[in-house]
C-alpha positions as CSV (number, residue, x, y, z in Angstrom):
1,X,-31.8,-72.1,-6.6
2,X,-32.2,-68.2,-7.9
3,X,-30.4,-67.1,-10.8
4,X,-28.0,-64.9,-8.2
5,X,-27.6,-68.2,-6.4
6,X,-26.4,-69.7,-9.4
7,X,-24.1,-67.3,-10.4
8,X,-22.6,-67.1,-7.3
9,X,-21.8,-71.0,-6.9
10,X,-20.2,-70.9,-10.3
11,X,-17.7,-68.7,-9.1
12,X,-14.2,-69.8,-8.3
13,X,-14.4,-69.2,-5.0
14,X,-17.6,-70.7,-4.3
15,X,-17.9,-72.8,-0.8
16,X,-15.2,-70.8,0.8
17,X,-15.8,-69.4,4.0
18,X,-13.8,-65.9,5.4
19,X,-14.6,-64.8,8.9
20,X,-13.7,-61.1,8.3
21,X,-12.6,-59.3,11.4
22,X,-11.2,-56.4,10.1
23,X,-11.6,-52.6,9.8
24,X,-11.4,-50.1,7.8
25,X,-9.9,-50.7,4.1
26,X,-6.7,-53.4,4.0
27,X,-7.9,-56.7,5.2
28,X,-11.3,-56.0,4.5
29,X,-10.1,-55.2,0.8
30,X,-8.9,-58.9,0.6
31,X,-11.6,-60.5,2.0
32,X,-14.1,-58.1,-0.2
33,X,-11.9,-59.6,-3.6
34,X,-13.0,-63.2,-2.2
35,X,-16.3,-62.2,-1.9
36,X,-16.4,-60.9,-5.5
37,X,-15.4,-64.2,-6.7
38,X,-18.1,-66.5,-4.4
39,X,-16.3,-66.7,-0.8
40,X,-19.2,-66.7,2.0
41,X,-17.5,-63.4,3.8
42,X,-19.1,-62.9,7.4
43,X,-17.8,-59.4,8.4
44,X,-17.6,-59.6,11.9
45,X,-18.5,-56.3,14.0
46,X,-18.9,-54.5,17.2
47,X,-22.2,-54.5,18.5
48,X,-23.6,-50.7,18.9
49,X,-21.3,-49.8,16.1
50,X,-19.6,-52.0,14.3
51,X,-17.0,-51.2,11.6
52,X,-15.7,-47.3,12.1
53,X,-15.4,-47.2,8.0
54,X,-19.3,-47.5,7.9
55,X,-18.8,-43.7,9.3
56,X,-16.1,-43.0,7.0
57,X,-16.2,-40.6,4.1
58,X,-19.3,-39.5,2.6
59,X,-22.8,-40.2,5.0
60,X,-25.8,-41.5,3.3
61,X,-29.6,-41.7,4.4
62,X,-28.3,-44.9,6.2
63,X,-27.2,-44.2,9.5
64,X,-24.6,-46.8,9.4
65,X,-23.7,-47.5,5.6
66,X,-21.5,-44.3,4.9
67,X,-20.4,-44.6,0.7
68,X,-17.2,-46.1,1.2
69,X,-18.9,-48.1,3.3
70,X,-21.4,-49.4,0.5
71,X,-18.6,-49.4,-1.8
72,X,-16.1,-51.7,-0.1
73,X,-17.9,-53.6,2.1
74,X,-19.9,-55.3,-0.8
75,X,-21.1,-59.1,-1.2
76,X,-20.8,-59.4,2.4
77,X,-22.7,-59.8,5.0
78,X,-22.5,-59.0,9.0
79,X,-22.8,-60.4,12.5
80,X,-22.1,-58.1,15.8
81,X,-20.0,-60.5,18.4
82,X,-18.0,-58.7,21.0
83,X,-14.7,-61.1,20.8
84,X,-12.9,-59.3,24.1
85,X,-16.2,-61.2,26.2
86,X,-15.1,-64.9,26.9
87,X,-18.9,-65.9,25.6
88,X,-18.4,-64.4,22.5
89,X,-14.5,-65.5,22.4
90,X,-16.5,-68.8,22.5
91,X,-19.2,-68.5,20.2
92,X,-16.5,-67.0,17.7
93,X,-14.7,-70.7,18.0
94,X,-17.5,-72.5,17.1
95,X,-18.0,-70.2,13.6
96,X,-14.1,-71.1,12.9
97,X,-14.7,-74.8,13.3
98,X,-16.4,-74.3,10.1
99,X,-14.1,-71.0,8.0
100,X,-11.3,-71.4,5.8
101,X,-10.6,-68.1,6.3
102,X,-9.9,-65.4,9.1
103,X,-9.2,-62.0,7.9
104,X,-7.8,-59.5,10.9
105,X,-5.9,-56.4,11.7
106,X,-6.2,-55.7,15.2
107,X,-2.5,-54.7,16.7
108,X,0.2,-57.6,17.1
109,X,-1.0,-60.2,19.8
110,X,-5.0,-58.6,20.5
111,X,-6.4,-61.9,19.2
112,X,-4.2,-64.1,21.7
113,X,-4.8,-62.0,24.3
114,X,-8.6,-62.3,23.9
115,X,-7.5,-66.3,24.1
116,X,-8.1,-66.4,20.0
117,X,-4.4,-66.4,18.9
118,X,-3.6,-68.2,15.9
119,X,-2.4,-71.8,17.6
120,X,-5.8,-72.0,19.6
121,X,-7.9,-71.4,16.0
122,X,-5.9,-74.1,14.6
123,X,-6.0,-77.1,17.3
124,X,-10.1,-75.9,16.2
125,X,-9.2,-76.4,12.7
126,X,-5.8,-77.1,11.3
127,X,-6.6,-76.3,7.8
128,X,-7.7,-72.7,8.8
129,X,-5.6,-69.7,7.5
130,X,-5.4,-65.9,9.2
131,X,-4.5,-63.1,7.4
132,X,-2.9,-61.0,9.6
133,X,-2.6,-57.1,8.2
134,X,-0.6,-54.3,10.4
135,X,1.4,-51.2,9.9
136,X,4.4,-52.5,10.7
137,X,4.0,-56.9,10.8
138,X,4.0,-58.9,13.4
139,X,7.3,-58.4,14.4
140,X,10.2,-56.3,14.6
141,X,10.4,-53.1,16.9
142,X,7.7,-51.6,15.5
143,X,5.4,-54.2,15.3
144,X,3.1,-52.2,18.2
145,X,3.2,-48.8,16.9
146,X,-0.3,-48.0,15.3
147,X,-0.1,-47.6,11.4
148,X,-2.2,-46.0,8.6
149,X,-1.8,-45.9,5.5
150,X,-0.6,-42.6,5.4
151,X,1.9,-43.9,7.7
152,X,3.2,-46.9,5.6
153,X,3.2,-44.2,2.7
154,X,5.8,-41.9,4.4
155,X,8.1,-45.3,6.1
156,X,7.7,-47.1,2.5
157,X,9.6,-44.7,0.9
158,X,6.8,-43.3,-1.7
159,X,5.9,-40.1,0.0
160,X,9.2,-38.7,0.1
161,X,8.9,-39.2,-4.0
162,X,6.0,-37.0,-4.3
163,X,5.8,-33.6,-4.8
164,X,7.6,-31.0,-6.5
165,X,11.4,-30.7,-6.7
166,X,12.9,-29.0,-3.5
167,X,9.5,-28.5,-1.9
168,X,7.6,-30.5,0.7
169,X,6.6,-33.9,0.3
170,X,3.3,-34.3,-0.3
171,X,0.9,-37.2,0.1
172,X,0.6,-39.6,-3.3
173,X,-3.0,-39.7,-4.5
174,X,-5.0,-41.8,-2.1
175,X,-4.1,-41.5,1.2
176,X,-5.8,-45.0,1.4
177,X,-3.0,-46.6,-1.6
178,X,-1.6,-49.0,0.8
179,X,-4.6,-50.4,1.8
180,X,-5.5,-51.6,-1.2
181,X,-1.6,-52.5,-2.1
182,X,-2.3,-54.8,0.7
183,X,-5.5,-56.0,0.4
184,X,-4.3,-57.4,-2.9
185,X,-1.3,-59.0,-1.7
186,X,-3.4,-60.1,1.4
187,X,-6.0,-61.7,-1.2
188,X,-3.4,-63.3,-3.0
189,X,-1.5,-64.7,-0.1
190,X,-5.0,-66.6,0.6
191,X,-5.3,-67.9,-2.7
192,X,-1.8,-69.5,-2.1
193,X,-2.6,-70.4,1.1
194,X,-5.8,-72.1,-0.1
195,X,-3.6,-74.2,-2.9
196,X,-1.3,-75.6,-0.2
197,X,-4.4,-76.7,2.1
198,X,-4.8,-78.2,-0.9
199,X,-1.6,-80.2,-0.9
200,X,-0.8,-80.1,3.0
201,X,-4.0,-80.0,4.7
202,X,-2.2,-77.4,6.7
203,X,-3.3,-73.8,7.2
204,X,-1.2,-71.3,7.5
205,X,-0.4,-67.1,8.4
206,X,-0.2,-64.7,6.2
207,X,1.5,-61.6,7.7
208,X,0.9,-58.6,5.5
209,X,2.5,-55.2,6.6
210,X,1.4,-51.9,5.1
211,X,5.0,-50.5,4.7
212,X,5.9,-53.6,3.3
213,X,3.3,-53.5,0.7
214,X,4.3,-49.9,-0.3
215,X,8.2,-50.7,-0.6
216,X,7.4,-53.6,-2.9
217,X,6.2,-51.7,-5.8
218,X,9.3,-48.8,-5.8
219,X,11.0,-50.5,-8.6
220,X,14.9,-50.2,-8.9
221,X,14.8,-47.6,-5.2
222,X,16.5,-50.3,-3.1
223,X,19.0,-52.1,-5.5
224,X,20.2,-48.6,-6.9
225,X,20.9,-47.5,-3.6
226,X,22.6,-50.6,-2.2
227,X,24.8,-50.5,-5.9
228,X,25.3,-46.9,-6.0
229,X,24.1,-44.9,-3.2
230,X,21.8,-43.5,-5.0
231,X,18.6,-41.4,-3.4
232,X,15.9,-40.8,-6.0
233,X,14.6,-37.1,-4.7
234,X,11.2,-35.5,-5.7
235,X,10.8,-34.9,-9.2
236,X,7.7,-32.9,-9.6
237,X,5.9,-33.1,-13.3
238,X,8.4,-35.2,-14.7
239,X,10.9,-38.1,-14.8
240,X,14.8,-38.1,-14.1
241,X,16.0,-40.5,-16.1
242,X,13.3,-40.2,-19.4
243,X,12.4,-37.6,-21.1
244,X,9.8,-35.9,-22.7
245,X,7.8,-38.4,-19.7
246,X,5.7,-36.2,-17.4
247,X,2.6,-34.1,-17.1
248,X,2.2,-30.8,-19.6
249,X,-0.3,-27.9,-19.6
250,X,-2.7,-27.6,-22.5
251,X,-4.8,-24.6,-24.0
252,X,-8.0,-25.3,-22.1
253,X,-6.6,-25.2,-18.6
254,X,-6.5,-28.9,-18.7
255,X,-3.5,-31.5,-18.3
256,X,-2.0,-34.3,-20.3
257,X,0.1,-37.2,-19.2
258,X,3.0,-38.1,-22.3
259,X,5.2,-41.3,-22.2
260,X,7.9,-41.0,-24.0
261,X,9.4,-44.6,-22.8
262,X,11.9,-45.5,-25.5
263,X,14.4,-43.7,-28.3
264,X,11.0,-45.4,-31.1
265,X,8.2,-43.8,-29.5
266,X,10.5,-40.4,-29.4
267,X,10.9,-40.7,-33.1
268,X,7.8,-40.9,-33.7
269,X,6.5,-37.9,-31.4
270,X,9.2,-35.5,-32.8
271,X,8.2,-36.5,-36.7
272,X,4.2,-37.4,-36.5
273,X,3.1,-35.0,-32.9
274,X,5.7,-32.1,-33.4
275,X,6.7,-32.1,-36.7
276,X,10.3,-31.6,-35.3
277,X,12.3,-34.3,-37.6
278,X,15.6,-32.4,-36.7
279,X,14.8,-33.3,-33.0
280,X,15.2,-37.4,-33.9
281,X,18.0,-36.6,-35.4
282,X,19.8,-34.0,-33.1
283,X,18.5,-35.6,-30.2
284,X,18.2,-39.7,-30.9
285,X,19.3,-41.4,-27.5
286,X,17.4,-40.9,-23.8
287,X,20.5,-39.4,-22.8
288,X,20.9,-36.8,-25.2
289,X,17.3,-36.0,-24.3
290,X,17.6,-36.1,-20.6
291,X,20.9,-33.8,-21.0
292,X,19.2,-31.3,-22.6
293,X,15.6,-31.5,-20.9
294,X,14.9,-27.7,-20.7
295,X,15.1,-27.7,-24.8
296,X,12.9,-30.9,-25.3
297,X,10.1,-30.3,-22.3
298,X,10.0,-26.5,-23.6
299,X,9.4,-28.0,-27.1
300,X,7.0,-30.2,-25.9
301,X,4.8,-27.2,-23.5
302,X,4.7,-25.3,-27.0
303,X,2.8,-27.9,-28.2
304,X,0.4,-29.1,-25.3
305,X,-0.2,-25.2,-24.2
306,X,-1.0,-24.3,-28.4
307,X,-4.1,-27.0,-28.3
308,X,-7.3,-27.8,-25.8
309,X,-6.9,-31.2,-24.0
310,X,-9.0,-33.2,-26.5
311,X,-6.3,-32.1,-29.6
312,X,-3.6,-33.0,-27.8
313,X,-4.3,-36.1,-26.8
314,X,-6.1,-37.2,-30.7
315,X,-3.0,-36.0,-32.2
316,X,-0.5,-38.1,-30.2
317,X,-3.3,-41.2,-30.4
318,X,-2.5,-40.7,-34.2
319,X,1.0,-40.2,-33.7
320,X,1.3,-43.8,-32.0
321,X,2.1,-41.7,-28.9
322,X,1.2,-42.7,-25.4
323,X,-0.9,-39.8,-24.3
324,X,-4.0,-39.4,-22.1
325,X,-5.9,-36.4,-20.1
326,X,-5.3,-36.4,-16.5
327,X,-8.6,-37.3,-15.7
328,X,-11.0,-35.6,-12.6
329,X,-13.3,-37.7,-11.7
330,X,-15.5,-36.3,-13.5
331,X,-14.1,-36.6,-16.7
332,X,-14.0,-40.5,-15.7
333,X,-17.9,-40.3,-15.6
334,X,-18.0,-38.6,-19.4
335,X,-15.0,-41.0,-20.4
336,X,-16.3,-43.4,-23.2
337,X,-13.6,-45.8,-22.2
338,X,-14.8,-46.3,-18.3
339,X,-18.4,-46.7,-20.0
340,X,-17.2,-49.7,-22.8
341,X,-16.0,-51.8,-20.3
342,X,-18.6,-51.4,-17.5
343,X,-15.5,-49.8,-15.2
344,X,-18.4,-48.3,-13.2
345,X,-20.8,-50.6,-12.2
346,X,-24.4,-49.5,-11.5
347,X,-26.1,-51.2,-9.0
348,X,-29.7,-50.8,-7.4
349,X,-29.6,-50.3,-3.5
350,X,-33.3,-51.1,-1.9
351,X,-33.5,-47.8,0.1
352,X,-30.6,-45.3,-1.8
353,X,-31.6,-45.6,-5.3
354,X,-28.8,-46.2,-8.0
355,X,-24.8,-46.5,-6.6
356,X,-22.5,-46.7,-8.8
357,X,-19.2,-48.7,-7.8
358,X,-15.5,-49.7,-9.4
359,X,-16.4,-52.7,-11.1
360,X,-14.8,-56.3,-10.0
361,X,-11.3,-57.2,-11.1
362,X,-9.8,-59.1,-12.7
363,X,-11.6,-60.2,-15.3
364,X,-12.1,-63.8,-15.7
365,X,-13.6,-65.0,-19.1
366,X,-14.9,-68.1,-17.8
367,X,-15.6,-67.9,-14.2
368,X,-16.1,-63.7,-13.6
369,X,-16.8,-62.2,-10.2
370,X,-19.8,-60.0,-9.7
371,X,-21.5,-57.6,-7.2
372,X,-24.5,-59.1,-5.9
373,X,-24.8,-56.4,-2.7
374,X,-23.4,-53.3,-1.1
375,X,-22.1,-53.3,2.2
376,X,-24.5,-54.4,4.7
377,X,-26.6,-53.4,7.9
378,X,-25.3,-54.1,10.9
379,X,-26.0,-57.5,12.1
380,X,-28.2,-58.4,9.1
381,X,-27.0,-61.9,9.3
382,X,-27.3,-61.8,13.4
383,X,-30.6,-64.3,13.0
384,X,-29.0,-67.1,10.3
385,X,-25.6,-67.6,11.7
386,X,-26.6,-67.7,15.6
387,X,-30.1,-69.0,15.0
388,X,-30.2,-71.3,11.9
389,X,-26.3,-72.6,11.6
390,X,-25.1,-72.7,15.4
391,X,-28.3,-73.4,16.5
392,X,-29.5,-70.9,19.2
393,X,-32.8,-70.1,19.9
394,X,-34.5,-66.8,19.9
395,X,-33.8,-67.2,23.9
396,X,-30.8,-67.2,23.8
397,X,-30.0,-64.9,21.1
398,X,-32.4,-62.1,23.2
399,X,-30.5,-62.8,26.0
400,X,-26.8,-62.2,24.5
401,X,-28.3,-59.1,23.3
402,X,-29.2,-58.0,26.1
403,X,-25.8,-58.9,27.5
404,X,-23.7,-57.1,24.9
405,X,-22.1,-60.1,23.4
406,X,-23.9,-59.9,20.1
């Protein structure tokens, strides 16, 4: 066994199998997290072009392995089957026979249709679970509207949060955040999943739905509405109910974010950052700060807008402040932080030269993850699924080829 080989089979999720059927980012995200941690993930693809995120984003030298491609497809590896032909509806049985895992996100009932809904997988193999990721679930009377994550974003609730005060909403960062909200939640829905096979011998669905994902992390939105009626609007640079706690201008054209969470960590900006003792004293509660916010935030910009980025932020560091640039990306690459903890993971692609990647999370102390590939070719595991573990000869693979089935 190579050393990779060993690695691998000392990770936690060593000798679990994930049929991934998914595109794009959310279910894919999940089943990428297994991979990181051992799982044997088979992406499962169109032949002729497989996943559309392998043309997504920035294009390589690789006709089919765009950078996000590289980047979140890692540690997996792919087979073409065409699941809508009843030859490769049937060939796609045999692989679950064998899975723990199915990852999809095709629209409410496309699987069943295709005669591979959930109840036929299981009379296969009871213990299997399907992670099932859509915009809107798998039921409801949306459930068969197409969704994005710049969809779930706006029905979540977070894009009408964003932006300035009074102006349009705009959209939050990533336009691919809930994705990856539920590619976690997807990944850890498995993990449970997996524990009850444990203790059932029962698979099980997991229905993720992007909106969902996005309207979990909103913190107090729902219950302060359903207590007071409350509608949280835009609030631009800074905070409604804190304050100083927003984003400030400094000398060098730059940006700082300042967090100034609790009436302790005030004291200490207004006597250590601004030298302003008469501020804690004038000004000692969250309330008397947020009712005069114009006084305190302009207090604040005098500061920030006095220094370069790098002042700023060393002075409230000494201050016992939270402070930190807004950082371009980059500023992540220069950022001594990101390189003392391996954050960006450098890894050697055969035909592209160096790629550099987020590294894995979490971090486990005993049993880590690891990146042992990028994302792969198309079909690059064609020859050892269909030939070595289902058996088929070179025939027969030629001939489904040829047939459009793989």
């Amino acid at each position: 066994m190579s050393e990779m080989d060993q690695a691998v089979a000392a990770r936690p999720m060593a000798g679990v199998r994930v049929l991934d059927l998914a595109t794009f980012i959310a279910a894919p995200f999940a089943a990428t997290i297994l991979a990181e941690f051992g799982a044997e993930v088979i992406k499962v693809e169109q032949p002729g072009g497989g996943d559309p995120l392998r043309q997504f984003g920035t294009a390589t030298e690789l006709p089919d392995s765009s950078l996000a491609w590289l980047s979140e497809a890692r540690n997996k590896h792919s087979i073409t089957l065409n699941l809508k032909a009843p030859e490769g509806a049937e060939l796609f049985k045999r692989l679950v026979r064998e899975a723990d895992v199915v990852c999809e996100n095709f629209r409410p009932g496309t699987l069943a249709k295709w005669g591979l809904g959930y109840d036929v997988l299981r009379a296969i193999n009871p213990k299997l679970i399907m992670l099932q990721v859509s915009g809107y679930g798998q039921d409801g009377p949306y459930r068969d509207r197409p969704g994005f994550a710049r969809i779930a974003h706006a029905v979540g609730g977070l894009t009408y949060l964003a932006g300035m005060p009074g102006e349009a909403p705009v959209t939050p960062g990533s336009t691919s955040l809930a994705d990856y909200i539920s590619g976690l939640f997807g990944a850890i829905g498995v993990l449970m999943a997996l524990r009850s096979v444990e203790n059932t011998g029962q698979g099980q669905v997991i229905d993720v739905a992007l909106f969902e994902s996005i309207f979990r992390v909103l913190d107090e939105l729902a219950p302060a509405y359903a207590m007071n009626g409350t509608v949280r609007e835009r609030e631009g640079l800074g905070t409604r109910n804190v304050c100083p706690h927003g984003h400030f201008a400094t000398r060098d054209g730059g940006w700082v974010a300042i967090a100034c969470t609790s009436d302790k960590i005030w004291q200490r900006m207004a006597v250590n950052v601004l030298n302003r003792p008469d501020l804690a004293q004038s000004h000692p509660s969250t309330a008397d700060r947020v009712g005069d916010r114009a006084l305190i935030d302009g207090v604040v910009t005098a500061f920030t807008t006095a220094k370069p980025t790098a002042e700023v932020v060393a002075i409230c560091a000494q201050g016992d402040v939270p402070c930190a640039a807004i950082n371009s990306i980059a500023d992540i690459f220069a950022d001594p932080q990101f390189d003392a903890r391996g954050t960006l993971h450098r890894i050697q692609h055969a035909l592209l030269g160096e790629v550099v990647v987020p590294d894995v999370l979490p971090r486990l102390s005993a049993s880590p993850g690891g990146i042992d590939s990028l994302g792969p070719r198309l079909g690059d595991w064609n020859d050892k699924i269909y030939g070595q573990r289902l058996g088929l000869s070179m025939a027969q693979r030629t001939e489904l080829q040829k047939n459009g089935i793989i």
